[in-house]
C-alpha positions, 0 to 999 in steps of 0.5 A: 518459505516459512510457515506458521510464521511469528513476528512482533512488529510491523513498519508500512512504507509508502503511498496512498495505496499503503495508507489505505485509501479508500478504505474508509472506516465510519469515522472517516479514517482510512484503515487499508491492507496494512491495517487489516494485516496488522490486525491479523497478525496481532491477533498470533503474538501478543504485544505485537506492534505496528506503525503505518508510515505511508502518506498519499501522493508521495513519490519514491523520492519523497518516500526515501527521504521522509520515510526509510531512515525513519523505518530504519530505526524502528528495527521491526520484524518485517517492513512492507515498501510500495512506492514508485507508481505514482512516478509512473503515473505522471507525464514525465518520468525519469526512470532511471531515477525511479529504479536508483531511488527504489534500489536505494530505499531496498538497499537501507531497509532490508538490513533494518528488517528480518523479512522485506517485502515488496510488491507489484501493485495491482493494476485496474483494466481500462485505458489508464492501466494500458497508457502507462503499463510499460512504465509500470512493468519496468517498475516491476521487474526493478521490483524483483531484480532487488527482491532477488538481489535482497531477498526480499518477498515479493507479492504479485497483486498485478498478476492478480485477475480479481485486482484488475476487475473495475468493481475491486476499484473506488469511484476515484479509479485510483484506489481499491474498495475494502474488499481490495484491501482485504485480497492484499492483505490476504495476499500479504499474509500469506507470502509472509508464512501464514496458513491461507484464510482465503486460498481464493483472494486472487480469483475473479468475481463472478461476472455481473451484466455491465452497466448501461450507456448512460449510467457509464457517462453519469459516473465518467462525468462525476469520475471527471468532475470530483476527481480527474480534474482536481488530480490535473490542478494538482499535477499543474501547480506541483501540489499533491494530496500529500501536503502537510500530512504525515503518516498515522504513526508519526508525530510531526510535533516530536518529529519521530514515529511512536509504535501502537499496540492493541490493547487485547490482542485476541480481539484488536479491533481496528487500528485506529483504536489500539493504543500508543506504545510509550518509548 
């Protein structure tokens, strides 16, 4: 693998969990491990540009249709694709459809891109993680035959012990906190040639006494009521959290992505704040 890695430009394909969510900024915008990865990487060459494509909910198809042609375009150094965990997740699943979908979106990006990277997403223990963990494997090793096909990066958050442990989770149960995003970008950083600012990202926190009975029951019945119930409604009338959103670096009014750039690249703040590159 490279070391002391340089690259000029970022593209990030996928779903919520690349938008960012619940990584939630004072503002109310979501920053996530993509950001915070283009924000270190900004920080090794300047004029470094960035476009985040990811919208929440969307499916793999919806992912190559709405997103890879678009990244395609672009022509960026590295182009980061997670998608296809939110197919796992539903009731149904062709996955066959899945894998075709996936090998398709590698098969058009890794050309596009000096370094594709893939992941296999982390997974929050509990009983949801074990009702759908055998789709999620078959993902995974779709995941890394193409990787292997393609030579595309893979990073294993799923192997990751600390991204499995409930507290690296929002209250959603869907979504890591900051520190998750922080560990993923971490991870991300590293398999891409950088040298290590944390060689303990995929370490365990230290065990903490659980919470009691009844304080368990309050947060399944607030989980359930602000969360599981509203993602059911949405399951059964065919909407999603998606709907009428487009990615942070997509102008549905032009119809096409613009590049943003930090305005002084020893210090880039968030990415909410660097400014529009014009074409």
């Amino acid at each position: 693998m490279q070391t002391n890695a340089t690259y000029t430009s970022l593209v990030a394909v996928g779903d919520s969990f690349t938008e960012g969510m619940s990584d939630r900024l004072p503002d109310g915008s979501y920053r996530g491990w993509a950001d915070l990865l283009a924000g270190r990487m900004a920080t090794r060459t300047p004029g470094f540009r960035y476009a985040n494509l990811a919208v929440r909910g969307k499916l793999i198809g919806q992912i190559v249709e709405e997103q890879v042609d678009v990244a395609v375009a672009m022509r960026p150094d590295v182009i980061t694709l997670v998608g296809g965990l939110n197919d796992t997740l539903r009731p149904k699943v062709d996955m066959g459809r899945v894998r075709a979908l996936l090998e398709e979106a590698v098969e058009r990006l890794a050309p596009a891109c000096e370094r594709l990277v893939l992941m296999r997403s982390p997974g929050r223990n509990g009983p949801v993680l074990e009702r759908f963990r055998p789709r999620m494997e078959e993902l995974f090793s779709v995941v890394d035959e193409l990787a292997d096909r393609h030579g595309a990066l893979v990073v294993d958050l799923y192997g990751a012990p600390s991204l499995a442990d409930p507290r690296m989770w929002d209250v959603d149960r869907l979504h890591l906190t900051a520190e998750g995003h922080r560990r993923v970008a971490e991870a991300v950083w590293q398999t891409l040639g950088y040298a290590p600012e944390d060689k303990e990202w995929r370490t365990a926190m230290p065990p903490t006494a659980p919470p009691g009975w009844v304080a368990r029951r309050a947060a399944d019945a607030s989980f359930a009521r602000q969360h599981l119930l509203p993602w059911i409604g949405r399951r059964l009338t065919g909407r999603s959290s998606g709907d009428g959103r487009t990615g942070a670096q997509f102008s549905a009014e032009l119809g096409k992505a613009f590049w943003v750039t930090p305005a002084d690249h020893t210090n880039p703040g968030p990415v909410t704040d660097w400014r529009r590159v014009e074409p």
